[in-house]
C-alpha positions as CSV (number, residue, x, y, z in Angstrom):
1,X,-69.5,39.2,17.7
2,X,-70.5,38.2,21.3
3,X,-67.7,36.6,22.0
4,X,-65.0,39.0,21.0
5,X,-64.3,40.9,23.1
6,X,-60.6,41.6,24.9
7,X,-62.4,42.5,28.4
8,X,-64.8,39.7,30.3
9,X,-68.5,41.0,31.2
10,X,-67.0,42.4,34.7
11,X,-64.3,44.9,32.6
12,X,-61.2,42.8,33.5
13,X,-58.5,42.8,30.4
14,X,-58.6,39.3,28.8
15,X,-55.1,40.2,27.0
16,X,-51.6,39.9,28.9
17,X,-50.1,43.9,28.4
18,X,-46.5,44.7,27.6
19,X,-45.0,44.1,30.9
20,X,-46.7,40.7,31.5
21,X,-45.5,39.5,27.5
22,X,-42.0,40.4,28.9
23,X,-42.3,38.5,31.9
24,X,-43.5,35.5,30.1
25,X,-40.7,35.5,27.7
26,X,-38.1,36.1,30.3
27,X,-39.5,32.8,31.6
28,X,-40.2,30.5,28.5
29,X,-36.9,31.5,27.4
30,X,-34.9,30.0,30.8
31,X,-37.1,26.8,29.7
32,X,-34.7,24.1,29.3
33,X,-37.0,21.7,27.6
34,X,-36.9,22.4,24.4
35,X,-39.8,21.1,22.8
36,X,-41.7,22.9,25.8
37,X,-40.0,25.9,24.9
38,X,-40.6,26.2,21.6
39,X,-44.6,25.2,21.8
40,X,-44.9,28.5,23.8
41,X,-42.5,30.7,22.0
42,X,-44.6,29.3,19.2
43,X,-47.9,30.9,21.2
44,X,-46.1,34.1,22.1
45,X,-44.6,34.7,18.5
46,X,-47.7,33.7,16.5
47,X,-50.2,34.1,18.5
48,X,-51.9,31.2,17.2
49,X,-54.7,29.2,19.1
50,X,-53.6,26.5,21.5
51,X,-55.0,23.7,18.7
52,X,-53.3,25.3,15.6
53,X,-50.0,25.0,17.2
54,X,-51.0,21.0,17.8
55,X,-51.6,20.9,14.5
56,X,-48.9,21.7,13.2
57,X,-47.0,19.1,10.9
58,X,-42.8,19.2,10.0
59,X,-43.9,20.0,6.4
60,X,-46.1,23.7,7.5
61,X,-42.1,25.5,8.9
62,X,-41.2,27.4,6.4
63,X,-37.3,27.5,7.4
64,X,-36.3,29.2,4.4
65,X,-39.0,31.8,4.4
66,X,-39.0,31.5,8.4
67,X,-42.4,30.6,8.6
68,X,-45.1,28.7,10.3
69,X,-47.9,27.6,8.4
70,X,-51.3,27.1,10.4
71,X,-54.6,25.4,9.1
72,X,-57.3,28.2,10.5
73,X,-59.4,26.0,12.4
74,X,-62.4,28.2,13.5
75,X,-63.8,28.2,9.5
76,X,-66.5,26.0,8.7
77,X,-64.3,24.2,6.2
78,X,-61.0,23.0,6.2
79,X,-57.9,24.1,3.9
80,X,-57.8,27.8,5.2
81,X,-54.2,28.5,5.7
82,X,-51.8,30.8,6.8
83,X,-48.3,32.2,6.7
84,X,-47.2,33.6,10.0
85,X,-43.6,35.1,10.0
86,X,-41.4,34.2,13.3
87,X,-38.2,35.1,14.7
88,X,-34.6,33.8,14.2
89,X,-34.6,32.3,17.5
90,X,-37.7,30.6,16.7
91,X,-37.0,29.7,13.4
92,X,-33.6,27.9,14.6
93,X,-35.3,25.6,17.5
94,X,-38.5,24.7,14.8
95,X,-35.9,23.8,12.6
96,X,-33.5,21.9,15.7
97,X,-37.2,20.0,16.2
98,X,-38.2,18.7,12.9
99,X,-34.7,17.2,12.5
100,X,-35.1,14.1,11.3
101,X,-38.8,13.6,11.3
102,X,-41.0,12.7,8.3
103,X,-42.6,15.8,6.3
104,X,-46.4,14.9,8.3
105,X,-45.2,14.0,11.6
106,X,-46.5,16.6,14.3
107,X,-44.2,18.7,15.9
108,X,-45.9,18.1,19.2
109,X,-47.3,15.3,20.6
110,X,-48.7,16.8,23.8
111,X,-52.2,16.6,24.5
112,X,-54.7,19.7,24.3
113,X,-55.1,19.5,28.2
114,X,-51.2,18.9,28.7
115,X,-50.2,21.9,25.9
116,X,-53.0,23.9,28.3
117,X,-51.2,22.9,31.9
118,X,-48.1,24.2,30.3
119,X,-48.9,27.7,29.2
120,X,-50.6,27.9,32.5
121,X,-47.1,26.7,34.4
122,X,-45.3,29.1,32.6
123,X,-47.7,32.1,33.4
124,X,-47.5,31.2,37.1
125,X,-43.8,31.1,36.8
126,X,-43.8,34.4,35.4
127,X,-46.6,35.7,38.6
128,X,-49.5,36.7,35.9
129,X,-52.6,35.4,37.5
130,X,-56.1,36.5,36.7
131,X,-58.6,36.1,33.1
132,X,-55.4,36.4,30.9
133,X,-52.9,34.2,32.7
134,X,-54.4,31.6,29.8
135,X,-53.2,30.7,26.5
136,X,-56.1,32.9,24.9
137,X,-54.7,35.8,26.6
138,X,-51.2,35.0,25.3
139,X,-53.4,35.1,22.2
140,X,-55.6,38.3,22.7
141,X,-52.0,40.3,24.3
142,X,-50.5,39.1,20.9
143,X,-53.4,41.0,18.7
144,X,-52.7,44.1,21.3
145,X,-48.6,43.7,20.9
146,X,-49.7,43.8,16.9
147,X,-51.6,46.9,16.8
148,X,-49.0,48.4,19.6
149,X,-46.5,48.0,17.0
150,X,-48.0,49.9,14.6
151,X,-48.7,46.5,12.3
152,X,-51.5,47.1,9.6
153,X,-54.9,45.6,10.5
154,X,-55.2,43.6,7.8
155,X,-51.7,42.0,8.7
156,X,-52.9,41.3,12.0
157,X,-56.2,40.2,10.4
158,X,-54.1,37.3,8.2
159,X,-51.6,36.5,11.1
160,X,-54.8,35.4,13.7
161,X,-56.8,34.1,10.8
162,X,-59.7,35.9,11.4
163,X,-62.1,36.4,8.1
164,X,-64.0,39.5,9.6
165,X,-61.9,42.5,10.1
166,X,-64.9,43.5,12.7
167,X,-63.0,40.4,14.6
168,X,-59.5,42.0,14.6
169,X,-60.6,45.4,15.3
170,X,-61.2,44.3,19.0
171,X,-57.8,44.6,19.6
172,X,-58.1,48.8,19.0
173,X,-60.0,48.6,22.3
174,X,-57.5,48.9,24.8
175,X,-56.7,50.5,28.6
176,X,-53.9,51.6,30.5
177,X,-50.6,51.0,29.6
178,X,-51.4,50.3,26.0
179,X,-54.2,53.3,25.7
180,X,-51.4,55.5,27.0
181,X,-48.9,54.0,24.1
182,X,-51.4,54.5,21.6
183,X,-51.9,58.3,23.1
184,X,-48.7,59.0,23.0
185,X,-48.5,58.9,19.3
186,X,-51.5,61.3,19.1
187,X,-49.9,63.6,21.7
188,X,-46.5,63.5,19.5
189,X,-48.2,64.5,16.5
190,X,-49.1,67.9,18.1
């Protein structure tokens, strides 16, 4: 597990916290391009990696079951799926996307490195600069928002796609704001 870890070799967080989510949010929601939008409400909600979301074909949203469905792509084989459960709001603009297309057209045909400028536009709109200010944070501060949530580890296991629960667990390994959240419920207990 050398690689996963939510802080980087010099002990800076790797994972936007609570306040820099909401600041992101507050900014990808005044996006008026819509298919920008909802790639990174896509990020934010799922917390899928930046290539799963390219991935993703009119046929894997689920509108009834409001849905996405991602391929897994850090397995050794393809065909590992899953079902990740998003918002009403979401929902509504996948569904305001697809109009119209054919069942394998992908909903975004941005490049890796374009998809990657955008996150990072919308994380300097929002002022979060440092390790996190990446889509992987936006990843890694979903895993945190999971487990901040009180969200089973096993859920948040399925909704990454991670096959090692050793994987997800990183996400118990918090500081500051979040520590003090997860303190909290300790110190309410007494």
């Amino acid at each position: 597990m050398q690689g996963a870890r939510v802080f980087d070799v010099s002990g800076r967080r790797k994972y936007l916290n609570s306040h820099e989510r909401r600041a992101y949010l507050q900014v990808i929601q005044s996006e008026p391009d819509v298919r920008r939008r909802t790639f990174c409400l896509t990020l934010y909600y799922c917390g899928c990696r930046i290539s799963e979301a390219l991935n993703l074909t009119v046929e894997r949203i689920d509108s009834s079951g409001k849905a996405v469905v991602f391929e897994t792509l850090k397995r050794r084989r393809s065909g590992h799926f899953r079902a990740v459960p998003v918002p009403d709001v979401l929902a509504d603009l996948l569904r305001e996307l697809v109009a119209g297309k054919t069942a394998e057209a992908k909903i975004w045909n941005f490049s890796r490195t374009t998809a990657y400028r955008i996150i990072k536009a919308m994380m300097k709109q929002a002022r979060i600069q440092g390790k996190m200010a990446c889509p992987k944070g936006l990843r890694h501060g979903h895993g945190v928002a999971c487990v901040s949530g009180k969200v089973p580890l096993t859920m948040i296991q399925k909704w990454l796609g991670h096959a090692r629960i050793e994987t997800t667990a990183i996400y118990l390994d918090v500081h500051g704001e979040e520590e003090r959240e997860l303190a909290k419920r300790l110190w309410a207990a007494d």
